[in-house]
C-alpha positions in Angstrom: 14.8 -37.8 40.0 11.9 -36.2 42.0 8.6 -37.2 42.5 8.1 -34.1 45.0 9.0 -31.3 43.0 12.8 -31.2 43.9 15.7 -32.1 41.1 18.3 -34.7 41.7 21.8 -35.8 40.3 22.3 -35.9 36.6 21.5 -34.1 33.2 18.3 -33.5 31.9 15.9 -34.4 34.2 12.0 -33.8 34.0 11.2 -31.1 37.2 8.2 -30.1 38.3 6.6 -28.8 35.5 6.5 -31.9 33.9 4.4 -33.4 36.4 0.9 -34.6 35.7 -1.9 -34.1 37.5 -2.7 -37.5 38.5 0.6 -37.4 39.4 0.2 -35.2 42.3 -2.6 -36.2 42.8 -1.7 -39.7 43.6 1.1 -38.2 46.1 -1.0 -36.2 47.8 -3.9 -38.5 48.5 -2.6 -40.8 51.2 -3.2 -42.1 54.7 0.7 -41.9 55.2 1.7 -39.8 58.0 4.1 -37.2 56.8 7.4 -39.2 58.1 6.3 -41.7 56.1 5.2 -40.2 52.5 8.8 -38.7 52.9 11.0 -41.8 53.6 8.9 -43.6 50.7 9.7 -41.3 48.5 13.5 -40.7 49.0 13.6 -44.6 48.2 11.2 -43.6 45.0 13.7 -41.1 43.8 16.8 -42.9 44.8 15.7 -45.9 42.6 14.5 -43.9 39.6 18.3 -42.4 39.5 19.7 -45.5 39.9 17.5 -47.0 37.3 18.3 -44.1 34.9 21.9 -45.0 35.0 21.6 -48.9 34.7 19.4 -48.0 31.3 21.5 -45.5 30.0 24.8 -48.2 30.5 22.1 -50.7 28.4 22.1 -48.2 25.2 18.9 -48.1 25.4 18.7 -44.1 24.7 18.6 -41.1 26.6 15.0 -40.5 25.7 13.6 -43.9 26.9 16.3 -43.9 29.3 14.8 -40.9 31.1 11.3 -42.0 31.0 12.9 -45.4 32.5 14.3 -42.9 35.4 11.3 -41.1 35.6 8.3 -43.6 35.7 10.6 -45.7 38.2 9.8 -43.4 40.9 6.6 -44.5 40.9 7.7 -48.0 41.5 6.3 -48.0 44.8 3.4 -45.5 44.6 1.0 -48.6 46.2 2.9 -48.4 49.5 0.4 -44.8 49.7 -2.3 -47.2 50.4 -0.5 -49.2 52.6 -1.3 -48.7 56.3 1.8 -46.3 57.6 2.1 -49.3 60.7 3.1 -51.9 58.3 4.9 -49.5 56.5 6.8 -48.3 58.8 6.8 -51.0 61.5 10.2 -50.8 63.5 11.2 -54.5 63.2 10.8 -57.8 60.7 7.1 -57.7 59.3 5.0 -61.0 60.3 3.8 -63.3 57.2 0.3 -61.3 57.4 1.6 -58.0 57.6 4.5 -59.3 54.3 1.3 -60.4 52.4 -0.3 -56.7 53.0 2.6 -55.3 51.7 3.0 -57.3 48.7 -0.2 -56.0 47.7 1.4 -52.7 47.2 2.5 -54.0 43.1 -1.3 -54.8 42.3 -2.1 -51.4 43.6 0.3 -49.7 42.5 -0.7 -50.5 38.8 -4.4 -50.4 39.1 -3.2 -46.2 40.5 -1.3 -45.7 37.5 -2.6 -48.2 34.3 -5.6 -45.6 33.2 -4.3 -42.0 33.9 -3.5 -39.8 31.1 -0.1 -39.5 29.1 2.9 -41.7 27.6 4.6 -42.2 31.5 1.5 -43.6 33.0 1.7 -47.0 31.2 5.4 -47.6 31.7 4.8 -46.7 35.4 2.6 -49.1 36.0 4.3 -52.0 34.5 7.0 -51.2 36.6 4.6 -50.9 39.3 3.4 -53.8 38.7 6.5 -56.1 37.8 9.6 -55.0 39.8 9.4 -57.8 42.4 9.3 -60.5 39.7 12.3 -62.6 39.3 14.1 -64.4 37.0 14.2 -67.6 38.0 9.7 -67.7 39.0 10.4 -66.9 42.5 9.1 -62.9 42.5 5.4 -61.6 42.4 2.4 -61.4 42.0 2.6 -63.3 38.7 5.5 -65.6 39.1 7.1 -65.0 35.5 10.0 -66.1 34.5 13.2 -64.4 32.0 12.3 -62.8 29.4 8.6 -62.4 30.3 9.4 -59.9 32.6 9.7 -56.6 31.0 13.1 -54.9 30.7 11.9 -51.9 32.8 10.8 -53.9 35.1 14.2 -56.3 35.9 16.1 -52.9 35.7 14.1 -51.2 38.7 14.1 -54.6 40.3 18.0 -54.2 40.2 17.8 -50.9 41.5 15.5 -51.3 44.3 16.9 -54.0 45.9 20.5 -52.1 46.1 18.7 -48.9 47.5 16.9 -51.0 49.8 19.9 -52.4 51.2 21.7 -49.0 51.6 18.9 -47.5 53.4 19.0 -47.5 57.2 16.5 -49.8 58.5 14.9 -50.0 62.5 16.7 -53.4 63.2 20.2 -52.9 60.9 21.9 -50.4 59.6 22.7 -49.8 55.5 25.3 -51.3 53.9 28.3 -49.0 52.0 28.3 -49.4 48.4 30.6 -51.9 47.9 29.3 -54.4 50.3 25.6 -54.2 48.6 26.9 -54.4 45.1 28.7 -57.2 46.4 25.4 -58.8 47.5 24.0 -57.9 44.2 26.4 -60.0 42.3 27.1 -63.0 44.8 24.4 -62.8 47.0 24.2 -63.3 50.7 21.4 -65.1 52.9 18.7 -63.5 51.6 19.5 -62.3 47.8 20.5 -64.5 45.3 21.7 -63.6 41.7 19.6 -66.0 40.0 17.0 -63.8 40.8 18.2 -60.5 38.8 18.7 -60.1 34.8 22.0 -60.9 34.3 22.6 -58.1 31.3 20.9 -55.9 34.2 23.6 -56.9 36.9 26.0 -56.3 34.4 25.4 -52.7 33.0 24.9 -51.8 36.7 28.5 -53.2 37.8 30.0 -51.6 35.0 28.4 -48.3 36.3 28.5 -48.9 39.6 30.7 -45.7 40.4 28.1 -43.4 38.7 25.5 -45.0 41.1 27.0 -44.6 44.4 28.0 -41.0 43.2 23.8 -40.6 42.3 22.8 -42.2 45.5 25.2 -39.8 47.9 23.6 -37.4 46.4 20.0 -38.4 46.4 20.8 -38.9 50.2 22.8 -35.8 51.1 
């Protein structure tokens, strides 16, 4: 899954041409420095694979499936308004600079809710909804279970194991094993409570297809 023209692992994938124009527009008007638009958006495509995959395992179609994949790239889109020294700031954020960057769902959907075609409105309740959690503890809205849309608890799934296979300034990513292990038992900062438990599921059950996709994404 690409946001930036290129292909990635799998079948059937939308490229390029299948890109709106508020699409690219949206990526290419951005205060980011180039180091950062580019790190943002291997985690962008890394989760919309990973997504993809968790979706497909749910049955919910290859057509919604893909659209799933597709519009969770965009998960993070409001991290381009996001100044690139929070962003990128080598080291734990402070509680100001955590607030400024939880922002980034808000944004995020107001980018995305009134542009043009079928994706837009998918990728903007994912925008808006992947850092809710199950048990009321996520944001901005606090909801709870079943409020939460199913596209959304799937990319939360998703980017919470990219995020803790990415390299980061003050700790190095975990191998596959160890973050799906934090995925399912939790650790200090993660708890399972937190994810969908069908969600959790469908990804262990895959969980060889998504190493294989994020190897790839990150080759």
């Amino acid at each position: 899954m690409s946001i930036s023209g290129g292909g990635g692992a799998g079948e059937g994938k939308p490229g390029i041409g299948d890109r709106t124009e508020w699409e690219i527009r949206i990526e290419t008007d951005t205060s980011l420095t180039d180091d950062a638009r580019a790190r943002l958006h291997a985690h962008q495509n890394a989760v919309g694979d990973v997504a993809r995959l968790i979706a497909r395992r749910l049955r919910l179609g290859r057509s919604l499936s893909e659209a799933i994949g597709k519009a969770a790239a965009y998960h993070d889109v409001g991290k381009l308004r996001i100044p690139s020294d929070i962003l990128c700031k080598p080291g734990r954020l402070t509680a100001d600079e955590f607030s400024v960057i939880r922002n980034h769902s808000l944004i995020g959907h107001d980018l995305l809710v009134g542009q043009a075609g079928r994706l837009a409105p998918l990728a903007a309740r994912i925008a808006l909804h992947h850092h809710e959690a199950m048990d009321g503890s996520g944001y901005p809205n606090g909801l709870r279970g079943r409020d939460i849309p199913l596209e959304a608890r799937i990319v939360g799934v998703a980017d919470v194991y990219d995020a803790l296979r990415e390299d980061r300034p003050y700790r190095e990513g975990m191998p596959h094993d160890q973050a799906m292990k934090v995925l399912l038992e939790g650790d200090d900062r993660t708890w399972p409570a937190k994810f969908c438990p069908k969600v959790l599921l469908a990804a262990e059950e895959c969980h060889e297809e998504i190493a294989l996709s994020w190897r790839q994404c990150n080759a």
